[in-house]
SEDREN-253786 format. One line per 2 residues: for each residue y, x, z of C-alpha. Coordinates in nm, 2 decimals, decimal comma, always signed. Example, Ala and Ser with C-alpha at 12.3 -4.5 7.8 and 13.67 -1.06 7.14 Angstrom:
<palums>
-0,45 +1,23 +0,78 ~ -0,11 +1,37 +0,71
</palums>
This chain:
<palums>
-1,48 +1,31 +1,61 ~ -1,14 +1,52 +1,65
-0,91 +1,21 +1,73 ~ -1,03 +0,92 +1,96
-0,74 +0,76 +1,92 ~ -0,55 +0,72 +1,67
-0,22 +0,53 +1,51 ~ -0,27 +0,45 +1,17
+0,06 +0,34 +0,97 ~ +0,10 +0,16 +0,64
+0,38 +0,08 +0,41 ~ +0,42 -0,23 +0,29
+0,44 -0,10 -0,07 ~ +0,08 +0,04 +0,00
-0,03 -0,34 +0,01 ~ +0,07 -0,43 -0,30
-0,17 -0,25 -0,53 ~ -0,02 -0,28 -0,88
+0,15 -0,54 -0,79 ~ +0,58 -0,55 -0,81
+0,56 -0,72 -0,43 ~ +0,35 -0,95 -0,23
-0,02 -0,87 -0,14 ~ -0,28 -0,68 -0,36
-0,59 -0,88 -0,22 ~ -0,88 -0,73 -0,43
-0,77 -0,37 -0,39 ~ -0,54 -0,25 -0,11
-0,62 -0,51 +0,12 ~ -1,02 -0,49 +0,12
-1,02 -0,11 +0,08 ~ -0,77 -0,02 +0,34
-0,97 -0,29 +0,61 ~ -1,31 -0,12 +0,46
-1,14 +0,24 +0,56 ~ -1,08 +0,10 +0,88
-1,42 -0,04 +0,96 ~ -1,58 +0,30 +0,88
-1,38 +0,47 +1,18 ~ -1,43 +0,19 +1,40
-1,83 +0,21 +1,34 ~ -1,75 +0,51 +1,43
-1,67 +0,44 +1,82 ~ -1,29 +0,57 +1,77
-1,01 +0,36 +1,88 ~ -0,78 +0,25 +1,60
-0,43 +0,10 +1,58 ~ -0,24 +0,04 +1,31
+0,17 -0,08 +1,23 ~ +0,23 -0,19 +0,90
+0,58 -0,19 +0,70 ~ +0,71 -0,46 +0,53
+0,85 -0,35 +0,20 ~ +0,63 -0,55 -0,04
+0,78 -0,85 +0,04 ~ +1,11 -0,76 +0,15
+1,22 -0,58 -0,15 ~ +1,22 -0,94 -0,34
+1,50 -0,98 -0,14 ~ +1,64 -0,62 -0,24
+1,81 -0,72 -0,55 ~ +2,05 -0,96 -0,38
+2,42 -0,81 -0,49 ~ +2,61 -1,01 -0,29
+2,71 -0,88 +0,08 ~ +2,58 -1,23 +0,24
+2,30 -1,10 +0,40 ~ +2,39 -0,81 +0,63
+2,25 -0,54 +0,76 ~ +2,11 -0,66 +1,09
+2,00 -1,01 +0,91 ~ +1,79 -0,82 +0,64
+1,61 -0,55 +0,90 ~ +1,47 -0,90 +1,06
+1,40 -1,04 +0,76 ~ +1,16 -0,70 +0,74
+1,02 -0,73 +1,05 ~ +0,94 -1,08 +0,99
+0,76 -0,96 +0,66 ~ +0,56 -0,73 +0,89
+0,43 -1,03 +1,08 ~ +0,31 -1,17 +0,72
+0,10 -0,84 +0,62 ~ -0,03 -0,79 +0,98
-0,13 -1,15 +0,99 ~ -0,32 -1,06 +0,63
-0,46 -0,75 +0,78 ~ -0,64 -0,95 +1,05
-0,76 -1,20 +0,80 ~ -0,95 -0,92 +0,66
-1,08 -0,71 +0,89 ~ -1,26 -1,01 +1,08
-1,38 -1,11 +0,78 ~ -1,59 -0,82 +0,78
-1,68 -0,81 +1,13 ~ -1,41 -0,62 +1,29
-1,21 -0,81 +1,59 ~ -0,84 -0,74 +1,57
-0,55 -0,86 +1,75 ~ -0,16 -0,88 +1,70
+0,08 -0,78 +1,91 ~ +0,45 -0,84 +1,81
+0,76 -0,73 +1,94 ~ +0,95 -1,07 +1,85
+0,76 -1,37 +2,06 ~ +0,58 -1,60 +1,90
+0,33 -1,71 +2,04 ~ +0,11 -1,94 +1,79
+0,07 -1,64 +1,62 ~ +0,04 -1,31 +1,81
+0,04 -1,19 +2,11 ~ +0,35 -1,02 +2,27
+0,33 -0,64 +2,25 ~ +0,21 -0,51 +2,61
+0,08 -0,15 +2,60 ~ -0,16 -0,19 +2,84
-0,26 -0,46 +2,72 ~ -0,27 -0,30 +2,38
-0,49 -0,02 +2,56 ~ -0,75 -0,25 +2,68
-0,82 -0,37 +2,40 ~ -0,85 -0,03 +2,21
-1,09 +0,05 +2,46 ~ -1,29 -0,27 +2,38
-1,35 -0,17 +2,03 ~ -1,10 -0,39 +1,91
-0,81 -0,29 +1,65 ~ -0,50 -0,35 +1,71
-0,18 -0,45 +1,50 ~ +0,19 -0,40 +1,57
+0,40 -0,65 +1,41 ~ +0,78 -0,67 +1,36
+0,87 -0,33 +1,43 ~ +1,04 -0,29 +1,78
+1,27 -0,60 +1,75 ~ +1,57 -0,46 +1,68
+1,73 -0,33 +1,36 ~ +1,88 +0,01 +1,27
+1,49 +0,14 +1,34 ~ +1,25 +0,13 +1,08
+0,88 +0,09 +1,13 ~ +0,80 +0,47 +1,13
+0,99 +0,48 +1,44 ~ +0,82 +0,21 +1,59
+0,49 +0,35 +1,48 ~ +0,57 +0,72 +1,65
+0,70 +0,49 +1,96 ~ +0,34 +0,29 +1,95
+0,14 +0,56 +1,94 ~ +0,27 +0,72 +2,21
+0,29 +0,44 +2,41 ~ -0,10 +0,35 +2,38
-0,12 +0,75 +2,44 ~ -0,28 +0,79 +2,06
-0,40 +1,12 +2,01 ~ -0,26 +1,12 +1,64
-0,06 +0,92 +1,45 ~ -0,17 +0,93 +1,08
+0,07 +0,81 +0,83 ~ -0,12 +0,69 +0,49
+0,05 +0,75 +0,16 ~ +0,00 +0,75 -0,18
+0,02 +1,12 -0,18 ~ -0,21 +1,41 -0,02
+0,03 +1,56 +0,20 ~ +0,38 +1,73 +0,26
+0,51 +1,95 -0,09 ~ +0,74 +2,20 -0,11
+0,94 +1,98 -0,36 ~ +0,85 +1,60 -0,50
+0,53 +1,73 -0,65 ~ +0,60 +1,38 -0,89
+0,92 +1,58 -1,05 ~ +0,82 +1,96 -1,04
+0,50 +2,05 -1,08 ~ +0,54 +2,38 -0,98
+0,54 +2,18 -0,62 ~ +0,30 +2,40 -0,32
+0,14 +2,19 -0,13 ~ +0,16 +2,23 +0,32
-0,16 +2,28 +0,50 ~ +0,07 +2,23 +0,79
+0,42 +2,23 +0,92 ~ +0,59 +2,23 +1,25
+0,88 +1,96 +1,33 ~ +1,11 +2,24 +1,32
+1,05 +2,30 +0,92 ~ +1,03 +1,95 +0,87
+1,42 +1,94 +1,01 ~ +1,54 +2,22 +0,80
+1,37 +2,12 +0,48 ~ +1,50 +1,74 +0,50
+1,15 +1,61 +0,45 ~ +1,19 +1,22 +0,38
+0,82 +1,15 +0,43 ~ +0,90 +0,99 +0,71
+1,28 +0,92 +0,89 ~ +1,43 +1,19 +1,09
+1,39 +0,97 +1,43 ~ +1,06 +0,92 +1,37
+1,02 +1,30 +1,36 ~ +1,23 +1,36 +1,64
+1,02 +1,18 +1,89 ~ +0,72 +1,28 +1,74
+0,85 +1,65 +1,83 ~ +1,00 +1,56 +2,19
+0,65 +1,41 +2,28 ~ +0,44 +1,63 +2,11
+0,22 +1,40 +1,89 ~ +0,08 +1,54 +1,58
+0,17 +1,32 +1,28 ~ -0,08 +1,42 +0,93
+0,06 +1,25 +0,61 ~ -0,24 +1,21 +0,37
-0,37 +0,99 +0,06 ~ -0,50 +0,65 +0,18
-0,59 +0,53 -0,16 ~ -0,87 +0,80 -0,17
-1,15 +0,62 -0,02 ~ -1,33 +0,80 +0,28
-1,02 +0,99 +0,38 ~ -0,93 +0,80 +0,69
-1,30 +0,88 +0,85 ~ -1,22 +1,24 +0,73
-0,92 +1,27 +0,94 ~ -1,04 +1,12 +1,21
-1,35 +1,36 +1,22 ~ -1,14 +1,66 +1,18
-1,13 +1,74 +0,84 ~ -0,84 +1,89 +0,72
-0,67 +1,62 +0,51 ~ -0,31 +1,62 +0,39
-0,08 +1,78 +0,57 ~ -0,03 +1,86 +1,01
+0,30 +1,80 +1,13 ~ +0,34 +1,98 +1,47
+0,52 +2,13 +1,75 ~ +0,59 +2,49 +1,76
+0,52 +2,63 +2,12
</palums>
């Protein structure tokens, strides 16, 4: 395999399926913990932090200014804590040992986020899930994913989406739209890619991880990333 180690990052929309929010149980769910199993047989090392958008977006059409910035980014990282506890649920339901580790304490229900910790368990086989972001607002979870995986020293981090890779425009709206073998940081910068948020990017660059955006939903793509195919799209430093 190309990547060992690896950071695997979900949205929370990804978990709904067809779904308007909340959990898509028979699809997303199985087939995304099925995708993981496959690398895991695999012998690499797997990690995985998972947004919370499925169920905080019920929250999303509130008008009203009573809930506040900083008061709705923990409501979101309490909605992490919900879809990483589901995640576990089904990956040990088909054999894989996972754990939690969660930036917020509490401890009935994961484990507090120690990266070496974090690393042993990697190195045991076991997955691993980072819950509730970094405990703090203002940063979204594709921060704190680009932060985990370099703090458990990931080789990648792979961001799943529901499309194959980086475009030259929304290939939804024009298409016309090329899509990027690759691309460094630099590009990604001067072409405003939203893929991901710029601070995410940023450290990604500073600490030269490669990040690859590619299609979760198509099954067997995950193994073929990890094995070095060349899936979606490279996001990398320029030397």
């Amino acid at each position: 395999m190309k990547y060992k180690r690896s950071l695997l990052k979900l949205s929370g929309e990804a978990l709904m399926g067809k779904n308007e929010f909340g959990l898509h149980s028979s699809t997303s769910l199985k087939q995304y913990a099925e995708e993981v199993k496959n690398v895991v047989d695999m012998g690499a090392q797997v990690a995985i932090v998972i947004g919370g958008g499925n169920i905080f977006r019920g929250f999303s059409k509130i008008k009203e200014k009573t809930i506040n910035r900083i008061e709705g980014d923990y409501m979101g990282m309490l909605a992490t804590v919900i879809n990483g506890i589901a995640f576990q649920a089904y990956l040990e339901n088909i054999g894989i040992c996972a754990y939690i580790q969660t930036a917020i304490r509490m401890d009935e229900i994961a484990e507090p986020f120690e990266k070496d910790r974090a690393i042993h368990h990697l190195e045991k086989g076991r997955v691993v899930i980072f819950v509730a972001g970094l405990g703090n607002p203002y940063f979204t979870t594709d921060t704190a994913a680009v932060l985990r995986a370099i703090e458990i020293k990931a080789d990648v981090l792979l961001k799943g989406t529901r499309v194959d890779g980086i475009y030259t425009t929304d290939p939804e709206k024009n298409k016309y739209a090329k899509k990027l073998k690759d691309i460094s940081f630099d590009m990604v910068y001067q072409m405003g890619i939203k893929v991901m948020d710029q601070t995410a990017f940023i450290l990604g660059n500073e600490n030269d991880l490669p990040i690859i955006i590619f299609d979760i939903n198509r099954k067997g793509n995950f193994k073929k990333v990890i094995s070095g195919e060349e899936i979606g799209t490279l996001v990398y430093k320029k030397k």
